[in-house]
C-alpha positions, 0 to 999 in steps of 0.5 A, a space after each residue: 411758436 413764437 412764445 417756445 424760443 426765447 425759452 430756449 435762448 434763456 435756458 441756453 445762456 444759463 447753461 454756458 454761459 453763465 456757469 460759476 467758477 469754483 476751487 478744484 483744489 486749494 493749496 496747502 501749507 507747505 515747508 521747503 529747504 532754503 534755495 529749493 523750488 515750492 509749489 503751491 497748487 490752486 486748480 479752478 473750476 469754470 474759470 473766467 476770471 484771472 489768477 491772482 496771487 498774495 503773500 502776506 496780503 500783497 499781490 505777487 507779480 509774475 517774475 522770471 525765475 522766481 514766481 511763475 504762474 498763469 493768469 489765464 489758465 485755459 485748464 484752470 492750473 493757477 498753481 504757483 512755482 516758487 524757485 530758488 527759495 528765500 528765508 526772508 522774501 518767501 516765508 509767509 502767508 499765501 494766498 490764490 484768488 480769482 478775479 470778477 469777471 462782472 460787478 455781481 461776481 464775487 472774487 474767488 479766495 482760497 484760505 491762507 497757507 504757510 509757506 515755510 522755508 527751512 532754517 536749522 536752528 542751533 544745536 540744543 543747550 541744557 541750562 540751570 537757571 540761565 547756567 549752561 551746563 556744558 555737554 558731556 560734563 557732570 551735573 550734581 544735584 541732591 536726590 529727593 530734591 525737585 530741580 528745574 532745568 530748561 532746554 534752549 534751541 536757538 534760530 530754528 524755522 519752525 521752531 525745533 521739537 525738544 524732547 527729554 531723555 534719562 539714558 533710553 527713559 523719554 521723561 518729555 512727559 515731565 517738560 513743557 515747551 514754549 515757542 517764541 521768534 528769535 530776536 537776534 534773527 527775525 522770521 526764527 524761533 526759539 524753542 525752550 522746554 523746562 523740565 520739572 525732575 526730582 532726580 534720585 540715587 537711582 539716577 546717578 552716573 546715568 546721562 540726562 539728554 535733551 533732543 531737538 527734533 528739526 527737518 534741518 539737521 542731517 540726521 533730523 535730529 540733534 542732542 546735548 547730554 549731561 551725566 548726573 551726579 546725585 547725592 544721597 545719604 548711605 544706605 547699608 547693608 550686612 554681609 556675611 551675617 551667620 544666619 545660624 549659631 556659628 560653632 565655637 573655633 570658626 572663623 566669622 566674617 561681618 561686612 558692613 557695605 554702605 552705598 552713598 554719595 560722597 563716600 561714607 565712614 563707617 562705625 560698629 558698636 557692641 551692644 553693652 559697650 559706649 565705645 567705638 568696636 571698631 570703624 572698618 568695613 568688616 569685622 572679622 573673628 579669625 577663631 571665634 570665642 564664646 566671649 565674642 558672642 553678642 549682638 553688633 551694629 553698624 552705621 554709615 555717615 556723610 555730608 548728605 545725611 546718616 543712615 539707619 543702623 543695623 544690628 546682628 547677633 553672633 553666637 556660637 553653634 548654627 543651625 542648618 543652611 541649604 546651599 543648593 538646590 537643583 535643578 532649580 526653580 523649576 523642571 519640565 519632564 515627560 511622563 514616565 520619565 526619571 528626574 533627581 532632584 539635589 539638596 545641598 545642606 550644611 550645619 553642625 550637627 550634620 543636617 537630616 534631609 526630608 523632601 517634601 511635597 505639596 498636597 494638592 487641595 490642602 493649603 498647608 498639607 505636605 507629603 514626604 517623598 524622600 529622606 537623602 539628600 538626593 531624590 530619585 523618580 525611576 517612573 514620573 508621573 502625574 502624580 510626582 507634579 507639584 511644589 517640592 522643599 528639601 527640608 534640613 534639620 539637626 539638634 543642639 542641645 536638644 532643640 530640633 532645627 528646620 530650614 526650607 528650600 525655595 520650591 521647586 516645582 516639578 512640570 510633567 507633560 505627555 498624554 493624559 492619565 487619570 488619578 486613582 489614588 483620588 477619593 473622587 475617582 471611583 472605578 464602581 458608584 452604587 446608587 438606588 433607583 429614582 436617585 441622582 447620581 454623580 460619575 466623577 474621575 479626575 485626571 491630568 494632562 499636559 498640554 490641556 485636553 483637546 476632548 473629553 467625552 464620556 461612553 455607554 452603550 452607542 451613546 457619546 456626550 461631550 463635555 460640557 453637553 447634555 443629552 436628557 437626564 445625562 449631563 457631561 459638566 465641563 471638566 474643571 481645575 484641581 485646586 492647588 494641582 497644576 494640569 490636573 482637571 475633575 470630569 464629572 458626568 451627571 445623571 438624574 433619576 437613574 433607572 434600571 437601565 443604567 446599570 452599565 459601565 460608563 467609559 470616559 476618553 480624554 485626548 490631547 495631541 500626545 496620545 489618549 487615556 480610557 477609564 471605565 466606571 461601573 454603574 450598579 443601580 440597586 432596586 429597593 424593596 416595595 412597599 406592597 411586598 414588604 407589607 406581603 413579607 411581613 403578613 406572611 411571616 405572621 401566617 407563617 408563625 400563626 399556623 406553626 403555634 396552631 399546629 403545636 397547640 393541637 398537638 399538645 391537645 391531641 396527646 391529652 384529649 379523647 384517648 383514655 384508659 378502661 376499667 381493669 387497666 394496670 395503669 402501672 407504668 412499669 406493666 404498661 412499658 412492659 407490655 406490648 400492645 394489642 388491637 382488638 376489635 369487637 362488635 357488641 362483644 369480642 369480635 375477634 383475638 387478632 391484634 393489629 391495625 383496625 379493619 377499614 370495614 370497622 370503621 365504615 359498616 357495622 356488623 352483626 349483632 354478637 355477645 359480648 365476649 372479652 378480649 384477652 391478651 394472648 401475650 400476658 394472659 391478661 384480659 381487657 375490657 373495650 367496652 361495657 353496656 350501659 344497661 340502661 341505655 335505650 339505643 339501638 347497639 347496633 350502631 356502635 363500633 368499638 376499636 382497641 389501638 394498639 402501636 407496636 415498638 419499631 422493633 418487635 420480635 415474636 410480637 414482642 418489643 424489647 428494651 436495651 436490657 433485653 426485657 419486653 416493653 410494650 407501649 401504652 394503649 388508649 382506646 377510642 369510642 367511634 359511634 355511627 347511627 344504625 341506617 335503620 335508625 337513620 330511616 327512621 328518623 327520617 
């Protein structure tokens, strides 16, 4: 227990007893009028000591009515009251401490601040080496040359800031300032900028103003100006210059203008001749003669320099010169709208007018629109936007001759419309299968699209998105065609499914255009059914060139004429023919087609009889014996064909002349074993 409370007395000694003093705020820099009340605060934490103020390294008493503070602050405020502000006795550096309260304590010191009374400086002079220059007068320098002038402001605290003007033109840029105390008034300054200009003909007549910038002033700022007056040598130029062959019996006028500083005299001079044509600012030429062509000059001369000369070539006969255009350089219109655009020409001969547009995409490729002076749009569209030049030409002697217009160029703008003239845009694409194919329509919108999405099916895709094998590319500008844009729609390895119409939609605020394209995917032919092609064409020729074979091999085959045959050809056509069909032997007189039972069984055994011809009387043998064939003949069948004319009457054919055709007969041998033969073998 005894031990625990001088801890406690310790630890309640440090806490408040022994607690630093340190600044809560420190003063500032600070500018106040002459005559006014300054205050400089100092605010201290813990203070224990007292305050103490410095100005300029001295201690400052306490004065009523002049610097008023406390030494003992309970709150801590060592702030100073400065009243009644003088330029000599309170200008300068401050300072606020406080002191030790014990030797170990250091005294607490805050930085040094500026304390400035105000004193409004003179106004501003311009000098050229140490010449004033007087405010509102004329200072004349050369153009091109480098010049150094210098801004003064006299007895100013804080010195003034100077700034440097051509008009409206800050040129401070080009100056440097300097700040120095002012001899004749001790505590001011003065603030000189030199200025380093190299002044040109632009700037003559134009005021050159230096401004001083000061708290002082009523307005904070006051100026001195000086107008410039800058010599430069003549500059020409020439006026009223034909620019075609002026016709013989006009009236020409050339002006040869000089700008320079002081005035400059003028001479023309004709080419050929050493003499002076004449030292007058114009040339005129009241009714113009063919002697009077040729090429002239003019030149201006004063005390700064020369100037360089110009020439022009007078002749009779012109050329064509556009005097107008309108509207002019440009148009706005709405789509669908009307437009006339003018063209005002002249020239001898009259000129012929052409209106000519430019091509989108070609850098030199025009279209003509228009052959009149004046050209009328009933029905704007799109496709009317671009550059146009009216173009004017005639002949003399022989020779054509052009002149252009400025471009005029035509804006149209409303709701988008897509370009079917364009070789891009198709309103059908055709494409095999497994290719990749690109939907492509170019269109113009003015303002810009807002969206643009392709359609098919439930399907939608956006420009600039995919979806799988479907690509919708961002919708890029025309080149050299304002407004107009190309959307292109991508699909790689089209299927059958895609045979379909693709329909794009193009928004903007002012309304919507819809363009469809039809798809058509072709199937190309396999591999196998061009090989099944091909093979069964060959089949196909193979069985006609097998049947033709037997054909021709059939009419020379088997069949063949007997012994007694009148092979005669005119017996033969004038003979019908007959079927008989006999067993060993005649079996029956019966013409006709063969029995089937002939051609299937074998009849009974018979003699042999001979079939006659009951039409002709004539006889005809089927078939003889070989006497020494040893096979049983009872096998044997032995047929005679017979083909009849299609038109028979009384079993007769005839011919146009009336005479009786029969046709050719041939015989066959059909033999078939007897079936006792047959068991036999067996």
């Amino acid at each position: 227990m005894n031990f625990i409370e001088p801890l406690w007395i310790i630890n309640l000694i440090i806490i408040t007893g022994y607690a630093l003093q340190d600044f809560d705020i420190m003063p500032n820099d600070s500018e106040v009028d002459p005559g006014m009340t300054a205050t400089l605060t100092c605010r201290v934490r813990n203070r224990r000591g007292e305050c103490v103020w410095l100005k300029d390294g001295e201690v400052v008493g306490r004065i009523s009515n002049k610097y008023i503070f406390e030494k003992q602050p309970s709150d801590g405020d060592c702030s100073i009251r400065i009243t009644n502000a003088n330029l000599e006795m309170d200008d300068g550096h401050w300072q606020c401490q406080v002191t030790q309260i014990s030797l170990d304590d250091p005294v607490l010191k805050s930085k040094k601040i500026k304390l400035t009374v105000r004193e409004t400086p003179q106004p501003p002079q311009i000098e050229d080496n140490t010449i004033q220059i007087k405010s509102g007068g004329n200072f004349k320098t050369r153009a091109g040359q480098p010049k150094k002038l210098s801004c003064v402001s006299r007895k100013g605290n804080p010195p003034a800031e100077l700034k440097w003007f051509i008009e409206e033109n800050d040129i401070t840029a080009m100056a440097s300032q300097t700040n120095g105390s002012d001899i004749e008034k001790p505590k001011t300054w003065q603030a000189i900028s030199i200025l380093h200009y190299t002044f040109l003909k632009i700037h003559s007549g134009k005021l050159l103003r230096c401004v001083a910038l000061h708290k002082g002033y009523d307005t904070n700022s006051r100026e001195t100006s000086t107008r410039l007056d800058v010599l430069y040598p003549p500059e020409i130029r020439l006026e009223g210059s034909p620019k075609e062959e002026t016709e013989e019996g006009t009236s020409v006028t050339l002006k040869c203008v000089a700008d320079a500083n002081p005035k400059a005299s003028i001479i023309w001079k004709m080419l050929g001749q050493a003499n002076v044509y004449s030292i007058k600012e114009e040339l005129i030429f009241t009714s113009v003669r063919r002697s009077d062509s040729g090429i002239y000059s003019c030149r201006a001369k004063n005390d700064i320099g020369e100037s360089k000369e110009l020439e022009i070539s007078l002749d009779v006969k012109y050329k064509p010169e556009i005097r107008k255009v309108e509207p002019s350089p440009q148009v706005s219109l709405s789509l669908y709208s009307s437009a006339k655009l003018i063209c005002q020409a002249v020239g001898n001969p009259q000129p012929e007018y052409s209106w000519l547009q430019k091509v989108p995409g070609e850098q030199l490729a025009w279209q003509e629109r228009g052959n009149d002076p004046f050209l009328t749009i009933p029905n704007v569209t799109y496709s009317f936007q671009g550059r146009y030049i009216c173009e004017a030409k005639n002949y003399i002697k022989g020779k054509e001759y052009k002149t252009q217009s400025e471009e005029i160029k035509l804006d149209v703008s409303g709701n988008p419309q897509v370009i079917t003239k364009m070789t891009t845009t198709k309103d059908n694409v055709v494409v095999e299968k497994n290719e990749d194919v690109t939907v492509s329509v170019v269109f113009c919108s003015d303002p810009k699209p807002d969206r643009v999405f392709w359609e098919w099916g439930s399907l939608k895709l956006d420009a600039g998105s995919d979806l799988g094998r479907y690509i919708a590319e961002g919708f890029v500008a025309v080149k050299d065609w304002d407004d107009c844009y190309e959307a292109r729609l991508l699909i790689h390895n089209v299927e059958s499914s895609d045979s379909r119409k693709y329909t794009i939609h193009i928004e903007n605020f002012k309304g919507e255009e819809i363009y469809t394209v039809n798809l058509v995917v072709r199937e190309p032919l396999s591999m196998s059914m061009v090989i099944g092609i091909t093979v069964g064409c060959i089949v196909l020729l193979v069985a006609i060139l097998t049947i033709l074979l037997c054909f021709l091999k059939k009419r020379k085959s088997v069949f063949k004429r007997k012994d007694g045959f009148n092979s005669d050809t005119e017996s033969e056509m004038d003979s019908r023919r007959s079927v008989d069909v006999a067993h060993n032997g005649l079996a029956g007189n019966a013409p006709g087609a063969i029995p089937p039972d002939a051609l299937y069984s074998a009849p009974k055994k018979q003699p042999n009889k001979k079939v006659e011809n009951r039409g002709e009387g004539k006889h005809y043998e089927n078939f003889k014996m070989d006497k020494n064939d040893n096979r049983d003949r009872d096998h044997l069948v032995y047929a005679d064909l017979s083909f009849c004319a299609p038109s028979e009457r009384n079993g007769h054919s005839w011919n146009r002349n009336g005479r009786s055709v029969v046709e050719r007969t041939e015989y066959a041998e059909i033999q078939f074993p007897s079936k006792a033969k047959q068991r036999g073998t067996d």
